[in-house]
N, CA, C and O of each residue as an XYZ file, in Angstrom:
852
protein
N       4.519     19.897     -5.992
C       4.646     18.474     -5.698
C       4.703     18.268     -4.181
O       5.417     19.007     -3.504
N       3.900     17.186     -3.564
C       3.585     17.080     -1.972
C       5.062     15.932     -2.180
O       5.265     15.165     -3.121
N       5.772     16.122     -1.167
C       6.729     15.506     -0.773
C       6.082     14.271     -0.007
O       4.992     14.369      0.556
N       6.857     13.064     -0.027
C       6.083     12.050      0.436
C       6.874     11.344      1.463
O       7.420     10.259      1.260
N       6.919     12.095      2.733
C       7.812     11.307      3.656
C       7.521      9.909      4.269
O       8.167      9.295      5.119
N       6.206      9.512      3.516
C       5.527      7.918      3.748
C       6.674      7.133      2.924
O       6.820      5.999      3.381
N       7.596      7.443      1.750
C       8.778      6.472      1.569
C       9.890      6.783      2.529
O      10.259      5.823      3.204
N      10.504      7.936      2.730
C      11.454      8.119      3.465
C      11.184      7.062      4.662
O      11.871      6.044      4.747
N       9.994      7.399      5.720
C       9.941      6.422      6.934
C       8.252      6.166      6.905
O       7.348      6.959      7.168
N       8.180      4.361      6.366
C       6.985      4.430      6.376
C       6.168      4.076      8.051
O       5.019      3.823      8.412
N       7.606      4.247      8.780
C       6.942      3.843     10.556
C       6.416      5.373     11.377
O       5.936      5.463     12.507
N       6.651      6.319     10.538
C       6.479      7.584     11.131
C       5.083      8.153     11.230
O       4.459      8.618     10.277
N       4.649      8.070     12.493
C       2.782      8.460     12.435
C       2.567      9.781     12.925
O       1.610     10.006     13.666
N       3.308     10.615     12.606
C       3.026     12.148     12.508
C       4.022     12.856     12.215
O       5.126     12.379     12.477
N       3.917     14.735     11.339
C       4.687     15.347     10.906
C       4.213     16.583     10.844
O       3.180     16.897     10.251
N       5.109     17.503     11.586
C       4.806     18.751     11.291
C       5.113     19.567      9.976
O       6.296     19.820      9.747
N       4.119     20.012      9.070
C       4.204     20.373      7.674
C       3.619     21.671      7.778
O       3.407     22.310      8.809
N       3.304     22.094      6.207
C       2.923     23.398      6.428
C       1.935     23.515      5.675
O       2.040     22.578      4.884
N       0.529     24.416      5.296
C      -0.382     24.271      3.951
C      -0.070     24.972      3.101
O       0.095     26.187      3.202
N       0.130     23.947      1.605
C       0.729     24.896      0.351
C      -0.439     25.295     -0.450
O      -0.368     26.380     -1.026
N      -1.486     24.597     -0.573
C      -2.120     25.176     -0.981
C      -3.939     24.808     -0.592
O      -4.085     23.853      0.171
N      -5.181     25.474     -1.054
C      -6.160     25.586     -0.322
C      -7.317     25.291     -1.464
O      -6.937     25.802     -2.518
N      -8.374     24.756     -1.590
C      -9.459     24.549     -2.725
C     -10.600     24.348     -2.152
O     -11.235     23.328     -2.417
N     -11.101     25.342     -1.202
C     -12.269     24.872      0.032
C     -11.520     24.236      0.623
O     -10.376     24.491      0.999
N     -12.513     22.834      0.803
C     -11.889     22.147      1.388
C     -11.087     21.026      1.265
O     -11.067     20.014      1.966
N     -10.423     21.324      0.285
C      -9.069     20.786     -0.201
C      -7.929     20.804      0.139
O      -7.548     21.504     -0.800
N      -6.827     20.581      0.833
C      -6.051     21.261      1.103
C      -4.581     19.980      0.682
O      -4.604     18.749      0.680
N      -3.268     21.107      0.321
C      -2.366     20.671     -0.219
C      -1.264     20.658      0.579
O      -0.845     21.815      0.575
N      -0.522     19.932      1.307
C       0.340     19.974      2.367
C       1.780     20.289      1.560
O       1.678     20.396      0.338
N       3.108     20.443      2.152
C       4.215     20.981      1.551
C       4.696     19.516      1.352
O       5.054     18.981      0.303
N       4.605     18.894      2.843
C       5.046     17.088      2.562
C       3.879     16.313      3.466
O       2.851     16.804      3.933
N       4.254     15.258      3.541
C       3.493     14.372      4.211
C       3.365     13.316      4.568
O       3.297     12.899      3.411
N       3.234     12.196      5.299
C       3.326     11.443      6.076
C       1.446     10.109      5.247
O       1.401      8.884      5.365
N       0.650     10.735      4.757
C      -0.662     10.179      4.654
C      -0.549      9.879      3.247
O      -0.439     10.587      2.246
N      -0.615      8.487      3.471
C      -0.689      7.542      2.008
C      -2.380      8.027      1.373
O      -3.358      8.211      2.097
N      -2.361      8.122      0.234
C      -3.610      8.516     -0.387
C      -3.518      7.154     -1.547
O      -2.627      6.992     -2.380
N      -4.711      6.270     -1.309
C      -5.293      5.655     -2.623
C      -4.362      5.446     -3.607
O      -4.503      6.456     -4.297
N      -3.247      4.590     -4.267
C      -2.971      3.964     -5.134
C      -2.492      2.688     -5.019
O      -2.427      2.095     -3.942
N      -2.044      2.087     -6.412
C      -1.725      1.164     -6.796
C      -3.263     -0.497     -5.947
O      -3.078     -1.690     -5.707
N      -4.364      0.281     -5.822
C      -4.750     -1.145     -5.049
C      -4.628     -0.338     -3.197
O      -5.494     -0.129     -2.347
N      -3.876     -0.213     -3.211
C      -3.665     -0.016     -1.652
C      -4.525      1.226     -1.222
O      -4.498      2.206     -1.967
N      -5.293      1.265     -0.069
C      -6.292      1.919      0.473
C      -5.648      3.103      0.986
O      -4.431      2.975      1.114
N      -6.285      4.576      1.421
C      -5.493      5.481      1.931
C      -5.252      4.900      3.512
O      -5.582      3.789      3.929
N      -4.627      5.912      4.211
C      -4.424      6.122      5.650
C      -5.344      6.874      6.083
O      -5.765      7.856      5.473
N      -5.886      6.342      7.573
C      -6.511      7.252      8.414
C      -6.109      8.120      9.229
O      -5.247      7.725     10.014
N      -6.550      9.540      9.345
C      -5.845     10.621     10.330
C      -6.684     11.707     10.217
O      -7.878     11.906      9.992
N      -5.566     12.430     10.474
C      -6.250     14.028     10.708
C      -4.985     14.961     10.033
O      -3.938     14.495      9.585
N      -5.329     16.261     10.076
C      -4.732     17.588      9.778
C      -5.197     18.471     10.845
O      -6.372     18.522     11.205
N      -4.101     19.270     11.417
C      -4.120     19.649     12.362
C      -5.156     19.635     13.371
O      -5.334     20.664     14.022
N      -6.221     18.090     13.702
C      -6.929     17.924     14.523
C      -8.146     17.073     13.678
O      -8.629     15.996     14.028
N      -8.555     17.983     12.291
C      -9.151     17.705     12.025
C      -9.277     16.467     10.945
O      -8.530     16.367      9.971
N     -10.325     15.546     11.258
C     -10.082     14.123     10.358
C     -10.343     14.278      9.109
O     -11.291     14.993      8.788
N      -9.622     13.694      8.225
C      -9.198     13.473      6.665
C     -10.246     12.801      6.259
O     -10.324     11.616      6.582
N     -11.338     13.438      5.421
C     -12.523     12.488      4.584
C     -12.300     11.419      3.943
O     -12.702     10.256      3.952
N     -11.373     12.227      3.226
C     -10.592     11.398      1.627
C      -9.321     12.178      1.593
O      -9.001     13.269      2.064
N      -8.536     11.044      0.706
C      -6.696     11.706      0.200
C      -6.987     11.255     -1.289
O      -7.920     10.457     -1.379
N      -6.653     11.447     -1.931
C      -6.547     11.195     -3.360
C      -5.264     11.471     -4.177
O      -4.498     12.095     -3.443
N      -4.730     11.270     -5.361
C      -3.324     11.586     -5.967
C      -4.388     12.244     -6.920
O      -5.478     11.892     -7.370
N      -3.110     14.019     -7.090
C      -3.891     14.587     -7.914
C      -2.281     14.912     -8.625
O      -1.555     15.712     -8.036
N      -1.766     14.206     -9.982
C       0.014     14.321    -10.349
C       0.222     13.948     -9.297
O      -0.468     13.163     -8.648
N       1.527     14.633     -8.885
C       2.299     14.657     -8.041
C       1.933     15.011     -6.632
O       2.689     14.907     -5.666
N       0.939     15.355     -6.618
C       0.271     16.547     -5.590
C      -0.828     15.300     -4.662
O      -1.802     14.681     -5.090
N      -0.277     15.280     -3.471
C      -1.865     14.500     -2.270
C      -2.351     15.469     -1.903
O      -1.870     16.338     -1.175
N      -3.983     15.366     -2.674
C      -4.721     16.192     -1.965
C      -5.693     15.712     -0.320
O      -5.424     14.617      0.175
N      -6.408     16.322      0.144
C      -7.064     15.759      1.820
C      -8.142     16.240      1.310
O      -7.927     17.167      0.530
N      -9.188     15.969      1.451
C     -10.594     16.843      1.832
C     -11.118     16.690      3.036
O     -11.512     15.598      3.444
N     -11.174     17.891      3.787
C     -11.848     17.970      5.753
C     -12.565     18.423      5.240
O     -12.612     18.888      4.102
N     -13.873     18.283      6.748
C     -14.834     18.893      6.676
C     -14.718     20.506      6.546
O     -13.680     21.157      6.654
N     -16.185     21.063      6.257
C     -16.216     22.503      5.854
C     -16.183     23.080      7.244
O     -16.490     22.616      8.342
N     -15.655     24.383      6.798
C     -15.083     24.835      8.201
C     -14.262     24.733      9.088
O     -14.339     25.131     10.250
N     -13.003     23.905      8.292
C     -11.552     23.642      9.068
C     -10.637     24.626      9.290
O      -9.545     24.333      9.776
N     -11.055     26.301      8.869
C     -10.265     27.449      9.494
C      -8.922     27.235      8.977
O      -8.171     27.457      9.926
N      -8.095     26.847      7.735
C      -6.467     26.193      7.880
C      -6.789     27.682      6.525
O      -7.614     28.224      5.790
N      -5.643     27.670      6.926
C      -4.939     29.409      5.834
C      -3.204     28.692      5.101
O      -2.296     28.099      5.685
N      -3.329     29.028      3.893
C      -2.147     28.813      3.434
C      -0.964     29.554      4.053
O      -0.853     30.750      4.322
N       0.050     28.353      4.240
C       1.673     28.460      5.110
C       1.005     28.607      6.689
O       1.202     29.672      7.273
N       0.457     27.859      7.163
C      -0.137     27.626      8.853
C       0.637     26.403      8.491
O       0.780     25.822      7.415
N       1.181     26.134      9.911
C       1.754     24.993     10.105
C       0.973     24.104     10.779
O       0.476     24.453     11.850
N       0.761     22.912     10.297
C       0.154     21.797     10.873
C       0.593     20.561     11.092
O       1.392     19.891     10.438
N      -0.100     20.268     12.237
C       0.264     18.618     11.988
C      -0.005     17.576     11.643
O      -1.077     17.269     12.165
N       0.333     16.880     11.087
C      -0.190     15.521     10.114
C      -0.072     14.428     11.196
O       0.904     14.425     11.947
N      -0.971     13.569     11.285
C      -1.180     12.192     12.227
C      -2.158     11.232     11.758
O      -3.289     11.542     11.385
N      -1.621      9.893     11.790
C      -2.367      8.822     11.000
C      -3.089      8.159     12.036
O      -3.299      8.933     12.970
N      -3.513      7.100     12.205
C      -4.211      5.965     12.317
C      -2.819      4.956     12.439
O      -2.675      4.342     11.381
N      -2.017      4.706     13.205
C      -0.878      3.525     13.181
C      -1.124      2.173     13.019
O      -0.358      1.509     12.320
N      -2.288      1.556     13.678
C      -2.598      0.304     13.708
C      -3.070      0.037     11.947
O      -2.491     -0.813     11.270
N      -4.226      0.935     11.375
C      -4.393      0.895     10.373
C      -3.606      0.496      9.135
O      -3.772     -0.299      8.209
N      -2.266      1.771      9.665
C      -1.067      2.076      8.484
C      -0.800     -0.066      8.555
O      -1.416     -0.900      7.891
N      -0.161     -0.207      9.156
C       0.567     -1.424      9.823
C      -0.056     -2.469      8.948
O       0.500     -3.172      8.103
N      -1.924     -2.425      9.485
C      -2.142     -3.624      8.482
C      -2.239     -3.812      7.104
O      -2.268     -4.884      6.500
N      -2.303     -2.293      6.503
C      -1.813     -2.260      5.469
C      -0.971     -2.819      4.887
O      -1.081     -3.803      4.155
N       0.267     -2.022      5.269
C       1.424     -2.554      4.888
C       2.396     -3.584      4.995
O       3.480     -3.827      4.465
N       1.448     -4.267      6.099
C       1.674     -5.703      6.031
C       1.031     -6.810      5.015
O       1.588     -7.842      4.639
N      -0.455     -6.290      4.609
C      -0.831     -7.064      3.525
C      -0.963     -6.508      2.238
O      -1.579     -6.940      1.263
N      -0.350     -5.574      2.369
C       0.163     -5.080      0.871
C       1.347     -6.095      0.336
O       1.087     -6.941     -0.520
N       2.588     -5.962      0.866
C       3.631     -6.723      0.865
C       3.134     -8.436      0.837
O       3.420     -9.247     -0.044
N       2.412     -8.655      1.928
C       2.234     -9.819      1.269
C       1.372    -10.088      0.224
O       1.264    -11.280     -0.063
N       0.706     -9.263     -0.447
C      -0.055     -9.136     -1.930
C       0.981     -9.284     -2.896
O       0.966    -10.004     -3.895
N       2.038     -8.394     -2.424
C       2.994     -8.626     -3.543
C       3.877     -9.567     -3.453
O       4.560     -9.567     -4.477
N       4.235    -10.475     -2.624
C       4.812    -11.398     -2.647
C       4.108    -12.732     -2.931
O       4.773    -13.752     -2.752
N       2.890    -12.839     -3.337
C       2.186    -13.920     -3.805
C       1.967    -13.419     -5.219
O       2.120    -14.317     -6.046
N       1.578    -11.953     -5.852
C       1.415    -11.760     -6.784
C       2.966    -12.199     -7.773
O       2.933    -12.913     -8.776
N       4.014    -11.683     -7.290
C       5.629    -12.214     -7.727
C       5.955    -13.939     -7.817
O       6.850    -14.509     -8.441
N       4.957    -14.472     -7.017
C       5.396    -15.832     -7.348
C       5.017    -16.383     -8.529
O       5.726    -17.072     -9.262
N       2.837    -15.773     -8.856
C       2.550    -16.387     -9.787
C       3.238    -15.614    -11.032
O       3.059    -16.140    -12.130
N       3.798    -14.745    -10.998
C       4.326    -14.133    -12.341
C       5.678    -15.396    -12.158
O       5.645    -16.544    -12.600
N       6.214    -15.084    -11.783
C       7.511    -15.983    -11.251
C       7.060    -18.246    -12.331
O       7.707    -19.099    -12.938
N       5.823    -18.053    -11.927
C       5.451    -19.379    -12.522
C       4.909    -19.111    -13.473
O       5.187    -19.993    -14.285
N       3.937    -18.029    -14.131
C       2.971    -17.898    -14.827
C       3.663    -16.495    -15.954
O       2.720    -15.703    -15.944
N       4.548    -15.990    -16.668
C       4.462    -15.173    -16.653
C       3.590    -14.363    -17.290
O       3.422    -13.152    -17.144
N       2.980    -15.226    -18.099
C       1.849    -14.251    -18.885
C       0.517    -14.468    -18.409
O      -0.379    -14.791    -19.189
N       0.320    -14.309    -17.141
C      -0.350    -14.683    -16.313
C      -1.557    -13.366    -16.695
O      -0.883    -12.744    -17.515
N      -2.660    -12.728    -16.615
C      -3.159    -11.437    -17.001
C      -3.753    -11.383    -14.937
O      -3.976    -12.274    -14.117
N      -3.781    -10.318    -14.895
C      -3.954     -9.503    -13.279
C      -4.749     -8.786    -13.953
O      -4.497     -8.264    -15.039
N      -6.117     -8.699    -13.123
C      -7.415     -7.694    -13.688
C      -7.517     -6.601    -12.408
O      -7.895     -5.443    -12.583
N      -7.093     -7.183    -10.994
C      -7.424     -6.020    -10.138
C      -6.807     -6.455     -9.370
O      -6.161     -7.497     -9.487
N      -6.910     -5.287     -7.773
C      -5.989     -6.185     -6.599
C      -6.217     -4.606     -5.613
O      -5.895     -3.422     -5.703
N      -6.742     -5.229     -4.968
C      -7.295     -4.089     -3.485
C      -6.673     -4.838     -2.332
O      -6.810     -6.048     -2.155
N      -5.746     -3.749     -1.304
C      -5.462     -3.828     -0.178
C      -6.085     -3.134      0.680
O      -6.154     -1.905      0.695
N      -6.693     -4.077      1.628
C      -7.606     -3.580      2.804
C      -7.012     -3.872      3.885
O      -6.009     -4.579      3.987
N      -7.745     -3.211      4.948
C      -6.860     -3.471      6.676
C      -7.501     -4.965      7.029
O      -7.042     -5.714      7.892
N      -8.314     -5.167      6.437
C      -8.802     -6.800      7.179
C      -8.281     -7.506      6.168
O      -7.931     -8.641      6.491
N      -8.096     -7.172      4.917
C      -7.542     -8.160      3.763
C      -7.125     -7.954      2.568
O      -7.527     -6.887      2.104
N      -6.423     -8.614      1.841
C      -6.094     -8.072      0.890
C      -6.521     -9.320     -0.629
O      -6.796    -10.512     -0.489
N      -6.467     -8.759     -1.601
C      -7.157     -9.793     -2.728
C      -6.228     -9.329     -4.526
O      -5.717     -8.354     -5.077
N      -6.539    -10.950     -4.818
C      -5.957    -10.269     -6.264
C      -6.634    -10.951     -7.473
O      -6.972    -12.132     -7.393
N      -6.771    -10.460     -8.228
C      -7.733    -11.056     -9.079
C      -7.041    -11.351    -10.621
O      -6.441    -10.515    -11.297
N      -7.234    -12.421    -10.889
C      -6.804    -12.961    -12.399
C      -7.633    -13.740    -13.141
O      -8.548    -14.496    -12.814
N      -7.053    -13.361    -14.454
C      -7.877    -14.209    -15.739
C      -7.513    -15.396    -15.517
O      -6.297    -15.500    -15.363
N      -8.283    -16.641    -15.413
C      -8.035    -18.197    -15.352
C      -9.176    -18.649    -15.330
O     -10.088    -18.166    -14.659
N      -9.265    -19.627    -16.056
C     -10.063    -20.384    -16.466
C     -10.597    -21.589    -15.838
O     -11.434    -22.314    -16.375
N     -10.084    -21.782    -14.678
C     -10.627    -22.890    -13.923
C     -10.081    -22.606    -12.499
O      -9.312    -21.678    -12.250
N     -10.678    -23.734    -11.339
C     -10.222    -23.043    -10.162
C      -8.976    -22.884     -9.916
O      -8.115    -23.577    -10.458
N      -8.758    -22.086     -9.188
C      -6.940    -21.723     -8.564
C      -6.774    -22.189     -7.440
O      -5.647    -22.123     -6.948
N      -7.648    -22.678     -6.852
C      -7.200    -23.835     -5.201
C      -6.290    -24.648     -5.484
O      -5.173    -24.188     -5.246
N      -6.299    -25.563     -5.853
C      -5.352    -26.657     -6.094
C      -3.676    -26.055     -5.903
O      -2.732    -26.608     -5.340
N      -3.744    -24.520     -6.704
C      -2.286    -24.017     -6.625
C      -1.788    -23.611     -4.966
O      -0.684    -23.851     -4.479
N      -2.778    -23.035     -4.394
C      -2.665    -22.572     -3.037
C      -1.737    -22.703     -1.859
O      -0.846    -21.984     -1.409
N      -2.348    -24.093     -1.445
C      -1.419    -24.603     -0.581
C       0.628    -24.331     -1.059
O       1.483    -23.791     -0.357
N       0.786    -24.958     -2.467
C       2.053    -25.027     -2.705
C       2.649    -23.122     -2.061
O       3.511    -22.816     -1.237
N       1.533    -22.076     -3.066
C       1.754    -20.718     -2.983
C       2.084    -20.227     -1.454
O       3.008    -19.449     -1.222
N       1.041    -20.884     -0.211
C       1.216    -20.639      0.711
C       2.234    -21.044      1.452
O       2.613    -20.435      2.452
N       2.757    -22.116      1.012
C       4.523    -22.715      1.718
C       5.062    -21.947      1.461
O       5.572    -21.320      2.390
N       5.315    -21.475      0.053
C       6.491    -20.858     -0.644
C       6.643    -19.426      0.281
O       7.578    -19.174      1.041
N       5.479    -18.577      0.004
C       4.825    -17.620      0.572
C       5.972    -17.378      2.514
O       6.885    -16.709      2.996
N       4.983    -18.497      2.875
C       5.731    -18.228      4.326
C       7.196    -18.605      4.673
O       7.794    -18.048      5.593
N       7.695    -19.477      3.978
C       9.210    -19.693      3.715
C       9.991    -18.456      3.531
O      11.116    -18.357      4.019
N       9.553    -17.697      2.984
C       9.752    -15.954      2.542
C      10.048    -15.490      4.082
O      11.038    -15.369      4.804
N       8.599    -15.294      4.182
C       8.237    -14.378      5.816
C       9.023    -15.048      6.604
O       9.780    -14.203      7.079
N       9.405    -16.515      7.204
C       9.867    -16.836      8.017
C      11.537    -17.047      7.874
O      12.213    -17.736      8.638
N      12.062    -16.256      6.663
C      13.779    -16.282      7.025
C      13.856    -14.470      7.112
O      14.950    -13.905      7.095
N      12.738    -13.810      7.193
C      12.672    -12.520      7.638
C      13.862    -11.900      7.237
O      14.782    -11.560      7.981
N      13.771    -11.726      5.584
C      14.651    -10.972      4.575
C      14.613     -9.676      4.475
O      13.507     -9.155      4.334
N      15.565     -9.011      4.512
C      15.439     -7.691      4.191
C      14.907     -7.071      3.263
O      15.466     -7.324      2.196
N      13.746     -6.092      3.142
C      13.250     -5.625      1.927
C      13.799     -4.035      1.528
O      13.736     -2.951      2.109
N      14.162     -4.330      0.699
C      14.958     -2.312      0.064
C      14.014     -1.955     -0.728
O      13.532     -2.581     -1.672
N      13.771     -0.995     -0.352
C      13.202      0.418     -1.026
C      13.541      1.423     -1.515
O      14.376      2.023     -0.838
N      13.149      2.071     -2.763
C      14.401      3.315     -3.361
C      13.294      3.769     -4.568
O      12.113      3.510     -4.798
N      14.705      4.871     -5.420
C      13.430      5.420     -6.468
C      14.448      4.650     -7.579
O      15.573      4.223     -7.320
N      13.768      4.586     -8.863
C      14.191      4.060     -9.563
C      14.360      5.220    -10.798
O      15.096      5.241    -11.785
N      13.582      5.948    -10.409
C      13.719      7.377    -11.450
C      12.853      8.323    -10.335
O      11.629      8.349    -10.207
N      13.862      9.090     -9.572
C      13.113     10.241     -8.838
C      12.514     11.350     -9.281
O      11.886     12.060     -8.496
N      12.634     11.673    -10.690
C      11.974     12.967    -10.971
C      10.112     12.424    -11.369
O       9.030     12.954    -11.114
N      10.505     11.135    -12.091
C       8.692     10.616    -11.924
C       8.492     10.007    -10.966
O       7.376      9.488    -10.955
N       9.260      9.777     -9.887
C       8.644      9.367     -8.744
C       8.028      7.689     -8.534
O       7.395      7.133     -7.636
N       8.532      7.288     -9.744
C       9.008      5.708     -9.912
C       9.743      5.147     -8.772
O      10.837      5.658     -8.536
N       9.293      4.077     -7.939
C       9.749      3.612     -6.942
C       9.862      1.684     -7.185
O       9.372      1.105     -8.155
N      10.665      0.957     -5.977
C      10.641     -0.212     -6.455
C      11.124     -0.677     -4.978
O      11.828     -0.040     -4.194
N      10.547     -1.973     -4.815
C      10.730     -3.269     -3.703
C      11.916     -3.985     -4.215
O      12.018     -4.212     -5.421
N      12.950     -4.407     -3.244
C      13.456     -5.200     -4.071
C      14.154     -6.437     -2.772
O      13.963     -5.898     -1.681
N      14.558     -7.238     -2.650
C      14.727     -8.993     -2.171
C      15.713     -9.484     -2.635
O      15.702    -10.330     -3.529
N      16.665     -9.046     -2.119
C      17.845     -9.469     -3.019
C      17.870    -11.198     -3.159
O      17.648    -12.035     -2.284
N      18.182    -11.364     -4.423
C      18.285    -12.758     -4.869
C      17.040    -13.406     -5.253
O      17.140    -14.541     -5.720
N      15.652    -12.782     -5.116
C      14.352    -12.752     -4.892
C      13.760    -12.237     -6.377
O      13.469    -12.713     -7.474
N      13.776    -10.892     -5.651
C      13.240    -10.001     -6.772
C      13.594     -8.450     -6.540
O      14.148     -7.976     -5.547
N      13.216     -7.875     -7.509
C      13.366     -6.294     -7.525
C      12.010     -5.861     -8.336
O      11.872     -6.591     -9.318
N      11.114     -5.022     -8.228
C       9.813     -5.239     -8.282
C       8.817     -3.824     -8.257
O       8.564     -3.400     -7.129
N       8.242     -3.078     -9.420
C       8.123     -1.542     -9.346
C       6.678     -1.599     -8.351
O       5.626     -2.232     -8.439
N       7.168     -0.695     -7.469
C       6.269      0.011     -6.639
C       5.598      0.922     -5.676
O       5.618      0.416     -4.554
N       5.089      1.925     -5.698
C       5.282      3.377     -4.840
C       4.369      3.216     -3.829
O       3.877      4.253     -3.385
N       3.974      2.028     -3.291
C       3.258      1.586     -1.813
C       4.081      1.831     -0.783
O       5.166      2.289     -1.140
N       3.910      1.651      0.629
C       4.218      1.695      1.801
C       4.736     -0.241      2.466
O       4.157     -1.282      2.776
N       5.893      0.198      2.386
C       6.273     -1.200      2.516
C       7.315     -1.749      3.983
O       8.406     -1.207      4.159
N       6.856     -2.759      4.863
C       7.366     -3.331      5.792
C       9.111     -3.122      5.346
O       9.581     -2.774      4.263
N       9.906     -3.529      6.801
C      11.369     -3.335      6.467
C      11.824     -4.735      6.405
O      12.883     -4.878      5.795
N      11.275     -5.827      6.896
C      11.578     -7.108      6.990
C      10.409     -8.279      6.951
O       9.528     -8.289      7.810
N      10.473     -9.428      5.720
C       9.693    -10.185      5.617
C       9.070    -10.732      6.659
O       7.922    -11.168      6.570
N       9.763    -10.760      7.735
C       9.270    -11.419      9.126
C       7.830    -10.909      9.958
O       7.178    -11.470     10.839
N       7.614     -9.320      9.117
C       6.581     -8.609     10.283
C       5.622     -8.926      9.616
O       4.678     -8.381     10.188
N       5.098     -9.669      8.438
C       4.121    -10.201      8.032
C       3.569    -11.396      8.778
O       2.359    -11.553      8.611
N       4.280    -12.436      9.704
C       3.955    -13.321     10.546
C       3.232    -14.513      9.753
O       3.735    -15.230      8.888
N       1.819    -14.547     10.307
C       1.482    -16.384      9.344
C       0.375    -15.672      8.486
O      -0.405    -14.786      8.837
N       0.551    -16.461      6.939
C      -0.292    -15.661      6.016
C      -1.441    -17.008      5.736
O      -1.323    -18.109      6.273
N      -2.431    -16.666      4.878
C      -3.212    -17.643      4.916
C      -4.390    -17.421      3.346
O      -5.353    -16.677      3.532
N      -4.277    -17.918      2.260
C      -4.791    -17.858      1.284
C      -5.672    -18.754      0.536
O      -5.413    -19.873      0.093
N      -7.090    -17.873      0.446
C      -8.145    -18.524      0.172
C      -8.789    -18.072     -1.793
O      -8.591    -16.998     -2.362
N      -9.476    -19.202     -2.329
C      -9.729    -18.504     -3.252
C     -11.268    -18.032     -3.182
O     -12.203    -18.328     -2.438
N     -11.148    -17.336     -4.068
C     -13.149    -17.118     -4.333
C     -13.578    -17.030     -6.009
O     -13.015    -16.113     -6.607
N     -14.119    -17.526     -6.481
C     -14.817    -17.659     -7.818
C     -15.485    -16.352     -8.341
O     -16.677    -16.326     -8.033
N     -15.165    -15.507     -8.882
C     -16.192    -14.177     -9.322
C     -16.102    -14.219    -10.508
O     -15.891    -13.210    -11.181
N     -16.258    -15.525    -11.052
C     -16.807    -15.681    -12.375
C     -16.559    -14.974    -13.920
O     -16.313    -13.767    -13.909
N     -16.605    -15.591    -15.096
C     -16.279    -14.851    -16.089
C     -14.899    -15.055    -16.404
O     -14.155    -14.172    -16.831
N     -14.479    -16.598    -16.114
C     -13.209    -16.722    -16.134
C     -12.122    -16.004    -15.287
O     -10.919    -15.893    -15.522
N     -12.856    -15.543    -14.240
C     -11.854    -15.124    -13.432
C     -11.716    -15.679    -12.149
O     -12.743    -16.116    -11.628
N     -10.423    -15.767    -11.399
C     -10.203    -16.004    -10.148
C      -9.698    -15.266     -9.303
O      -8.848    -14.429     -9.606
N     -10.237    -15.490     -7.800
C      -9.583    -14.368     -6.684
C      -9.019    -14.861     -5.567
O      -9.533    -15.609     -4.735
N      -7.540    -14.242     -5.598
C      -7.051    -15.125     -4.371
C      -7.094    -13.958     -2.921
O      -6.467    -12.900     -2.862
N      -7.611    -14.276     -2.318
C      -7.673    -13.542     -1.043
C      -6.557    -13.530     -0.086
O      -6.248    -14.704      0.115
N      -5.924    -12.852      0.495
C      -4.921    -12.566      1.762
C      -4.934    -12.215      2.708
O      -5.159    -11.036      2.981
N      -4.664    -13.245      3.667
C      -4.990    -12.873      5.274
C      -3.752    -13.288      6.092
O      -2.941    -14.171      5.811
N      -3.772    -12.473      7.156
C      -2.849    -12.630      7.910
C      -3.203    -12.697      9.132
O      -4.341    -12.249      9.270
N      -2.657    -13.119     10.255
C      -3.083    -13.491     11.702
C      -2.939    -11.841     12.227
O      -2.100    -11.030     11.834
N      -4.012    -11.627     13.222
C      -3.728    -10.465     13.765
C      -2.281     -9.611     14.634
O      -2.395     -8.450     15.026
């Protein structure tokens, strides 16, 4: 199991680790610092000991990397892990605010159905079953939304069952909320958010998430 020091400190943009294990060019770190691909949320950009990270993927418990061929790394070499910071940041700034718009419409809607939801560094989006447009809701979503960000609440993070590695957001008085993303420490570093819809048809709607640079 790759230890995931991206919950311990998700502000930390490098770590000296060690390689546990090797698959070409696969390689399995002891812990690590580099968010790999879930829940919606995009990996991190970086390197291993110099060399840049193709892809991260969740393989169980285990983040795997794939470098290019010919990265010379031998199992138990110590390396160092280093991200992309600006990247990490916008992430996890519009991750959080993905989930704090996604919590409202459950919050109003609860049997609301969620078909998808990708966090990107330029934006983030969520997609639901509905049957007619979702503008009209917006504006209200977007008050509520920044009313949040702007009393710059504390957000807690923890496991909720550490042996599966079950994790959760939680807002006190707000919400408490399962999730093993990379998450801001205070509603405030999200700044001004801004939500648009888009039509992709088939009874579905997409609300898009943006934030000021």
């Amino acid at each position: 199991m790759t230890k995931k020091k991206f919950w311990d400190d998700p502000y930390q943009t490098s770590l000296k680790t060690q390689v546990s294990k090797l698959d070409g060019n696969d390689i399995y770190l002891a812990s690590t610092i580099f968010f790999a691909f879930s829940g919606g949320q995009e990996s991190d950009a970086g390197s291993i000991a110099g060399h840049t990270v193709l892809a991260a993927r969740k393989e169980g418990q285990d983040l795997v990397y794939t470098l290019a061929e010919g990265h010379g790394l031998w199992v138990g070499q110590e390396v160092e892990v280093s991200i992309d910071w600006a990247r990490r940041y916008r992430l996890m700034r519009l991750h959080f605010a993905a989930e704090l718009v996604l919590e409202l419409f459950y919050k109003s809607f609860p049997d609301i159905g969620k078909v998808g939801a990708h966090i990107a560094e330029d934006k983030a989006r969520i997609d639901f079953v509905w049957g007619e447009s979702i503008a009209p809701l917006l504006p209200a979503y977007t008050k509520e939304v920044q009313a949040i960000i702007d009393a710059n609440l504390d957000i807690q993070c923890a496991f909720e069952d550490e042996v599966t590695e079950k994790r959760y957001w939680e807002i006190a008085g707000f919400s408490r909320v399962p999730c093993g993303g990379t998450h801001v420490k205070r509603t405030g570093e999200l700044g001004q958010i801004r939500l648009k819809r888009n039509n992709i048809g088939r009874g579905k709607e997409r609300v898009e998430i943006y934030l000021a640079p």
